[in-house]
DOLOMAR-54744 format. One record per residue (C-alpha): residue number from 0; x, y negated, z negated. Coordinates in Angstrom, 2 decimals, decimal comma. Example, Ala and Ser with C-alpha at 12.3 -4.5 7.8 and 13.67 -1.06 7.14 Angstrom:
BEGIN
+-----+---------+---------+---------+
|   i |      px |      py |      pz |
+-----+---------+---------+---------+
|   0 |   12,30 |    4,50 |   -7,80 |
|   1 |   13,67 |    1,06 |   -7,14 |
+-----+---------+---------+---------+
//
This chain:
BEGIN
+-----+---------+---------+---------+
|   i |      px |      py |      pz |
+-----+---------+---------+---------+
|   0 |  -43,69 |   12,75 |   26,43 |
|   1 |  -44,26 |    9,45 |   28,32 |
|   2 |  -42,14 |    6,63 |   29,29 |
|   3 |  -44,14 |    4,10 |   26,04 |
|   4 |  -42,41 |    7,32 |   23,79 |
|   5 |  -39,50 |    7,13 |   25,16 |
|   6 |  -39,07 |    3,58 |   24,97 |
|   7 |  -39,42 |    3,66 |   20,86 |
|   8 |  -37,25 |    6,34 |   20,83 |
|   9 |  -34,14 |    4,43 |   22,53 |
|  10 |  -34,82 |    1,66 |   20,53 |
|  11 |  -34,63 |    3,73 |   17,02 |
|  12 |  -31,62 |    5,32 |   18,30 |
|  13 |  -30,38 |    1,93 |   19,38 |
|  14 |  -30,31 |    0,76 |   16,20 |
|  15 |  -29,18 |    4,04 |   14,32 |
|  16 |  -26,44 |    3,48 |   16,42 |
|  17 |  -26,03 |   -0,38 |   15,90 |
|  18 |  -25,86 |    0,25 |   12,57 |
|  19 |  -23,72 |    2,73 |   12,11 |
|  20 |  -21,22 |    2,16 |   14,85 |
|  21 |  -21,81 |    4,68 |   17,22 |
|  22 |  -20,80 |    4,29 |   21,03 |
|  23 |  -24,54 |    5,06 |   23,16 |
|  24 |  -22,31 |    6,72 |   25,44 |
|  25 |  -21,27 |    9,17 |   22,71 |
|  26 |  -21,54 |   12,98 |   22,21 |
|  27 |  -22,73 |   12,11 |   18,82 |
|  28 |  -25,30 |    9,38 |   19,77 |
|  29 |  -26,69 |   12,16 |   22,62 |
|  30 |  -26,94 |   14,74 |   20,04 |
|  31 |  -28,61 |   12,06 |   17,41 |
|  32 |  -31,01 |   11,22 |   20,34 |
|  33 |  -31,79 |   14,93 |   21,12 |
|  34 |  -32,70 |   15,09 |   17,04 |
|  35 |  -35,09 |   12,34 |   17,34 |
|  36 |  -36,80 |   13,71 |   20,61 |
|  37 |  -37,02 |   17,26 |   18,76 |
|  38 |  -38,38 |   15,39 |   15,64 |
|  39 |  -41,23 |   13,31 |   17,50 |
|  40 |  -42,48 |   16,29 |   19,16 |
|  41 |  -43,04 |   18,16 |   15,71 |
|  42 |  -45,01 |   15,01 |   14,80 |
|  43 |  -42,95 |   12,33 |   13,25 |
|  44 |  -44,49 |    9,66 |   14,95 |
|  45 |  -43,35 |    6,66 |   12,98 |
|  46 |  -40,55 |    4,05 |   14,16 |
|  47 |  -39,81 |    3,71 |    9,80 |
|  48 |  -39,58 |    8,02 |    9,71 |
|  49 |  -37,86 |    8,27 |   12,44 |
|  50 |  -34,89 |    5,71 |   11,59 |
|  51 |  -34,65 |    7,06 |    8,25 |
|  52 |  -34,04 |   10,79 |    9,34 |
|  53 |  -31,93 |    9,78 |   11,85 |
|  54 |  -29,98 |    8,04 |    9,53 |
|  55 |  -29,64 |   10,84 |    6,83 |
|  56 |  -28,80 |   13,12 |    9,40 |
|  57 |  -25,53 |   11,32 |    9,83 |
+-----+---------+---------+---------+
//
């Protein structure tokens, strides 16, 4: 993974978090970012896929 990956992954989670609330400083915002990391290495490479799993799995 490489820093350009990273980068659209904080800024899904950033707004996963935005929107529902969530502290970025959080146990649950750490565990919602370790989700997204595990899903874009099993290939879910879109910001739009991404956001919406994220979401349901709140």
């Amino acid at each position: 993974m490489f820093s350009d990956d990273l980068d659209r992954l904080e800024k899904v989670l950033d707004a996963v978090c935005m929107d529902r609330g969530i502290s970025l400083r959080s146990q649950e915002a750490e565990r919602l970012g370790a989700l997204m990391i595990q899903l874009y290495r099993q290939g879910v490479k879109e910001d739009a896929k991404l956001l919406a799993l994220a979401k349901a799995y709140l």
